[in-house]
N, C-alpha and C positions, 0 to 999 in steps of 0.2 A: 526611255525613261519619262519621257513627257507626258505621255498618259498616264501613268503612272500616280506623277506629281499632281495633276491637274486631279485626279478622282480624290486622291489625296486630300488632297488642300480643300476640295467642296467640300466631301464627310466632316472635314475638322470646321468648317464653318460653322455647319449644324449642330455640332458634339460641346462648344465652346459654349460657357457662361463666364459668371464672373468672380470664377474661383478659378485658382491655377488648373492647367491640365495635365498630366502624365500621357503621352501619345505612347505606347508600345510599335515597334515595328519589328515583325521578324521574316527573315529572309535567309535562304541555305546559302553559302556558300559562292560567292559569286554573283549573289542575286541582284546585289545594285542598292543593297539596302543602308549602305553608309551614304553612297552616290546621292540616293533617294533622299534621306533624311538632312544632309546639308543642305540641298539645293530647296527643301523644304523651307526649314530654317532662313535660308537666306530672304526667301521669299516672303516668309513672312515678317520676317525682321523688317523690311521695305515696307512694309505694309504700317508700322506701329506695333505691331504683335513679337513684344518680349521673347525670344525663342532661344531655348539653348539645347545643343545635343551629349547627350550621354551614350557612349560607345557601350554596350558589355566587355568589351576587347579590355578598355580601360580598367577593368575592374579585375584582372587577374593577377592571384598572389605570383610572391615573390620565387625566383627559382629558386632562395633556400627554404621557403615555407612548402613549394611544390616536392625539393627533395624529403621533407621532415614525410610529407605525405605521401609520397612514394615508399616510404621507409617503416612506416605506420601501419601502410594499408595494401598498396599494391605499385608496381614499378610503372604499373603504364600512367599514375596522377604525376609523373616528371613530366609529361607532356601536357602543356596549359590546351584547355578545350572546354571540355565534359564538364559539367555540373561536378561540384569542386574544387573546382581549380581556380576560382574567384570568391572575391573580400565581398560577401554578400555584406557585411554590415553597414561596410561603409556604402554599395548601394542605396543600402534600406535608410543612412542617415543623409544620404543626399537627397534622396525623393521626398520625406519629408520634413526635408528645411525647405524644398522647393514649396508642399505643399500650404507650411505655415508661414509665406510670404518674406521668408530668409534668400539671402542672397546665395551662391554655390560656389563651392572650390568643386572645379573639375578635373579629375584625374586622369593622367596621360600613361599610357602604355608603350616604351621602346619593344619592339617586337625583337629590334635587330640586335638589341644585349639581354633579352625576354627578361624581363626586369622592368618595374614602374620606373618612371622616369621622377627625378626625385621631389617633394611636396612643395618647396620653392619654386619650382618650374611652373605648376599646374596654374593654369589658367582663373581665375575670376572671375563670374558675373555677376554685379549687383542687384542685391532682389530687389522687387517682387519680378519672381520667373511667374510670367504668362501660359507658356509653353514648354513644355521639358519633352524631346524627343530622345526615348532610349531603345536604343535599336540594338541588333546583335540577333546571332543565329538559333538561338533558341529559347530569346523574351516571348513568355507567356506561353511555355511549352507545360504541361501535365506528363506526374508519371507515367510510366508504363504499367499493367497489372503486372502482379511477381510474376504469376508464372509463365508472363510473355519472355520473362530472361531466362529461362531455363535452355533451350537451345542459343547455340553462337550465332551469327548471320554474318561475319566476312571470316576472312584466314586469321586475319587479329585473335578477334575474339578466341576463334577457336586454339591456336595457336599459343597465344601469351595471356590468355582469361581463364582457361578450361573450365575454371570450377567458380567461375562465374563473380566474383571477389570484385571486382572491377566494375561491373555493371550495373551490383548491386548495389554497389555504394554513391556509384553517380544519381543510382533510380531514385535511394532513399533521399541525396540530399535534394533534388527536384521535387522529391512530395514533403519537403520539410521546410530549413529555411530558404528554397527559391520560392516556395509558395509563398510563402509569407512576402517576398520580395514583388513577385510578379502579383500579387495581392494589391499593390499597389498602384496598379494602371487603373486608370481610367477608361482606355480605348486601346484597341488590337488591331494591329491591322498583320495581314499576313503576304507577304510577295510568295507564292505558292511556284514553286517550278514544275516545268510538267513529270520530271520522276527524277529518282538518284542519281541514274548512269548521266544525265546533261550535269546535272552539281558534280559532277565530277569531270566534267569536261571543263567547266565552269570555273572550275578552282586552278584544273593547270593551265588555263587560258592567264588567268591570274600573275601564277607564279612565271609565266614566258614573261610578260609584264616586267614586273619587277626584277629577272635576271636582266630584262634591256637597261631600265636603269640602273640596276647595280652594278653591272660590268660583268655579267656574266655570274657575280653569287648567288648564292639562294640552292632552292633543293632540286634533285635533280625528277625526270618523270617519274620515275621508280619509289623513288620517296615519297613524291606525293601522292601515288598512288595508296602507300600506308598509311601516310595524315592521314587522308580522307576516312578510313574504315574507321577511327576514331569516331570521326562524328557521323556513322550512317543510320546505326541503330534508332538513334532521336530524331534525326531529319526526316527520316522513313516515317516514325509513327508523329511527328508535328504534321507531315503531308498528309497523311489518312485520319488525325484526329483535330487537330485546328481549324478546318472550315467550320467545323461544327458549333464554335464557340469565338471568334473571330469577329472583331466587329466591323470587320472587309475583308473581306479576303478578293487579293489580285493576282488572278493564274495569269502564269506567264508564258511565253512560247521562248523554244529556243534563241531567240535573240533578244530575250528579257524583254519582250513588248506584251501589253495587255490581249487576252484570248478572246476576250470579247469588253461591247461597251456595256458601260453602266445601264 
């Protein structure tokens, strides 16, 4: 992660004036991109440089808002992920309090009762924010064209999407209001993994993780084997379409190290 942080932290030296910044980071799954963006933050907080991080994770509706949308639309938005399944507005009212030198209530996400953790808990910081890191697995991702969703690409899809209902409503709300959302970075930066099959090694390396501290809970290989097809379709095409528009992009090697230098 250290090269990583260090290319990091140059770009945003350059990138920096004397207006707030919006840093976007996105990363599949494993990539290191919370890791990446706290140890940013910390660092620059050390520095004088105001820094606060914004999860995506953070910003996912509630499981009764998730069930209203399952129930709406289709059964697989009960699963928080996909474009969706997050309180874009309040992203969109946090970025720009950040940007009109307001201070921020940051929002916290229990994963382990998938439920926001409640608005009295969230965190504080007083503006003016310098720096807002909003990271997450697919800030500053663009739709797909429609007719990329006409065929399924895992057993999910094909299985519990058929007729495409699912895909199409994540695609639409990605070229709707998450644009408008991810409209509001300033800079991109992207942790590029070298292909899907590693993010998917990536992520049950993850969940071993957190069975050791939780004593053994959490999902089992099989399971996350399903998570994952959730998010493959957008990770797939952020891999093949984000270098392009990226305002860094850092491929990584199986052991989340940089593939080359700057």
């Amino acid at each position: 992660m250290t090269g990583s942080l260090e290319r990091v932290e140059q770009a945003l030296d350059g990138w920096r004036g004397s207006q707030p910044l919006v840093l976007g980071i996105c990363g599949a799954q494993g990539s290191g991109k919370s890791t990446l963006s706290d140890a940013l933050a910390e660092r620059l907080n050390g520095r004088g440089i105001r820094t606060a991080v914004l999860s995506l994770d953070d910003l996912y509706l509630s499981r009764a808002r998730r069930a209203d949308l399952a129930r709406a639309v289709h059964p697989l938005f009960k699963t928080r992920g996909v474009p969706g399944t997050h309180d874009v507005a309040l992203g969109v009212a946090l970025l720009d309090a950040v940007r009109t030198g307001r201070g921020v209530t940051l929002p916290r996400f229990d994963k382990g009762i998938d439920d926001p953790v409640p608005r009295a808990e969230w965190p504080v910081m007083e503006g003016p924010v310098d720096v807002l890191i909003f990271e997450g697995w697919c800030i500053g991702a663009r739709a797909q064209d429609v007719a990329a969703l006409n065929d399924p690409i895992n057993g999910l899809e094909r299985d519990s999407d058929a007729e495409g209902v699912w895909r199409r409503h994540a695609n639409a709300a990605l070229a709707g209001a998450y644009a408008d959302l991810f409209g509001r970075l300033d800079r991109l930066v992207l942790l590029a993994a070298p292909e899907f099959g590693v993010v998917e090694r990536w992520r049950l390396e993850q969940e071993h993780a957190l069975r050791l501290r939780a004593g053994g809970r959490g999902m089992s290989d099989a399971e996350i084997a399903i998570f994952v097809q959730h998010y493959e379709r957008l990770t797939r095409h952020i891999l093949s379409d984000m270098p392009a528009y990226a305002d860094l992009t850092i491929r990584l090697d199986e052991a989340r190290r940089p593939r080359e230098t700057p």
